[in-house]
C-alpha positions in Angstrom: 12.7 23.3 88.1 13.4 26.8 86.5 15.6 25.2 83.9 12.8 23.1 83.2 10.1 26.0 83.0 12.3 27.7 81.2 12.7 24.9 78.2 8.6 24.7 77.7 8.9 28.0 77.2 11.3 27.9 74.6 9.7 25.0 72.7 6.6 26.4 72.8 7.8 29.5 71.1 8.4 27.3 68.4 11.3 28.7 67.0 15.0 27.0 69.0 16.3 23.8 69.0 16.7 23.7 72.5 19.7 21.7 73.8 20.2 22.1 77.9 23.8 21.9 78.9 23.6 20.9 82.8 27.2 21.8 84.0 26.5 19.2 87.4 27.0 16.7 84.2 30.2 17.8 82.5 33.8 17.9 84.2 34.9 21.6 84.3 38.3 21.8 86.3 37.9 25.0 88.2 41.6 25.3 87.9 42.4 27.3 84.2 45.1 26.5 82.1 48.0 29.3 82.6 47.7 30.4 79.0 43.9 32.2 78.8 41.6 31.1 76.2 41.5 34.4 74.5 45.0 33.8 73.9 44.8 30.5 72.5 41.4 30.0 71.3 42.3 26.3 70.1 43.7 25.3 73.5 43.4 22.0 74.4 40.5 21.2 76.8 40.0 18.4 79.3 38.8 15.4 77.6 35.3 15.4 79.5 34.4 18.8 77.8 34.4 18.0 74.8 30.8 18.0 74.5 30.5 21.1 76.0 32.8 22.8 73.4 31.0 21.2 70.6 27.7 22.5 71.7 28.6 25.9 72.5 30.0 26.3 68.9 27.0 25.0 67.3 24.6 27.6 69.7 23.5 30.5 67.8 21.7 31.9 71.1 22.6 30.9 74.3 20.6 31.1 77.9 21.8 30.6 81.0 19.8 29.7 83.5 21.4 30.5 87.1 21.1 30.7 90.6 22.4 33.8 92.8 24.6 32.4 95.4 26.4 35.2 97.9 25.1 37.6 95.7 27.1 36.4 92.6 26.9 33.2 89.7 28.5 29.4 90.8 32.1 29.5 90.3 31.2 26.1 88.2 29.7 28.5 85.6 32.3 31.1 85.6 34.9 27.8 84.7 32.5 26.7 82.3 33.0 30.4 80.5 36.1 30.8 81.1 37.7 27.5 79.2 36.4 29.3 76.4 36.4 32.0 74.1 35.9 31.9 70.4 32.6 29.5 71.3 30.8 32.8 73.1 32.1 35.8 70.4 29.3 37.1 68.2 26.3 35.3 70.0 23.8 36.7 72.0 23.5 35.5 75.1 19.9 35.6 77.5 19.6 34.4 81.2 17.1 33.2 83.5 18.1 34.2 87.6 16.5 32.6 90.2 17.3 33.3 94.2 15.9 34.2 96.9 15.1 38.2 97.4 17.5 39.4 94.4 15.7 37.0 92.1 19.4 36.3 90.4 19.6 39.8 89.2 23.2 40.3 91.1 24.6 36.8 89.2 23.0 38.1 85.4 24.6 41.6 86.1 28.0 40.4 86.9 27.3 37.9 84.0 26.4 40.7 81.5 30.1 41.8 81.9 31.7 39.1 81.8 30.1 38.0 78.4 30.5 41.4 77.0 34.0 41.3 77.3 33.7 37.9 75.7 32.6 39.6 72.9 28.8 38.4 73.2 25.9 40.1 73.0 23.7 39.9 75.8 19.7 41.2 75.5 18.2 43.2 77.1 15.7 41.9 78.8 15.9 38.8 81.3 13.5 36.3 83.8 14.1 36.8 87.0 12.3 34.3 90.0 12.7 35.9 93.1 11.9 33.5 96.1 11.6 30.8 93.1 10.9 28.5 96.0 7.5 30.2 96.7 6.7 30.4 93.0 6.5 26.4 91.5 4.3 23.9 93.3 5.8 20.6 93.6 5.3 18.9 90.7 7.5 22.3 89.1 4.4 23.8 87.4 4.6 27.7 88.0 2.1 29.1 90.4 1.5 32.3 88.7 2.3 31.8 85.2 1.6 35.3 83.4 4.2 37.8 84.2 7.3 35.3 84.1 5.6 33.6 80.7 5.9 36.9 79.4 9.0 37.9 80.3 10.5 34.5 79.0 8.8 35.6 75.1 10.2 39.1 74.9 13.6 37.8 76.1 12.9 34.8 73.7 12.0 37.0 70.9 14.8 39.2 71.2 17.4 36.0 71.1 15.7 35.0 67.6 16.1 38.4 66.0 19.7 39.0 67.4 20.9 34.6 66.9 19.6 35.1 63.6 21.0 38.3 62.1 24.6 37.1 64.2 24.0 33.6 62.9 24.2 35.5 59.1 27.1 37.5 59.9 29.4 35.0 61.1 28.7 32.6 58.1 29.3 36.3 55.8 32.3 37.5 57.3 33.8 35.4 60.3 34.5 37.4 63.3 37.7 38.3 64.1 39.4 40.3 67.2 43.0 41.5 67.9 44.5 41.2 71.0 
């Protein structure tokens, strides 16, 4: 439902390709190999994600979109991060919480760390849907449109200026860290 909302938001901006990645559809071990991505950024992946990799390289801009559960992000997600490395550096990343009192903002505030050291760029500003279950009717259509609709173009906007101006400066000059 808020993954959803969040899309016609997206294509109505006009301005992303939107491709939603539902991780209930790919096959993330939760178990990580014993050498760490950042390590060996080429390491070799469980056949099933494939697809994931792929798409994650060719994202300029990312969004997740994620429940808060016991005050943190689904350990399927953090997997889903974790397997890589190279696919997350130099993008900026936006996300979309949903829960019930916190509205997510716990899971999107552990997640701004973890992308950061990632070497991501995550905005600024975020959509949060506290008691999301009191805010869609039934057929998903939000109740009370205005204040989420804008919160979804500023983050929006700031993706497209920051995918865009990264996009340019990894085709210029690929980036590169030591570890």
């Amino acid at each position: 439902m808020v993954a959803n909302w969040f899309i016609e938001q997206a294509e109505w901006q006009g301005e992303f390709a939107v491709d939603l990645i539902d991780l209930a559809d790919t096959d993330i071990p939760l178990e990580l190999p014993s050498v760490p991505s950042a390590m060996q950024p080429e390491l070799p992946r469980p056949a099933g994600m494939a697809g994931l990799t792929r798409r994650l390289k060719a994202a300029d801009a990312v969004v997740v979109v994620t429940p808060d559960y016991n005050r943190s992000f689904p350990a399927s997600l953090k997997a889903a991060i974790d397997w890589h490395y190279t696919e997350w550096q130099a993008k900026p990343i936006g996300f979309v919480g949903y829960s019930g009192a916190s509205g997510g903002l716990l899971a999107i505030e552990q997640l701004q760390q973890v992308f950061n050291e990632l070497q991501a760029h995550t905005v600024r500003d975020y959509v949060s849907f506290p008691r999301y279950y009191l805010l869609f009717s039934p057929d998903g259509t939000l109740l009370d449109p205005e204040g989420p609709e804008g919160a979804a173009k500023v983050m929006l906007d700031q993706l497209l200026w920051w995918g865009s101006v990264l996009h340019d400066a990894r085709r210029d000059r690929p980036y590169v860290t030591s570890r």
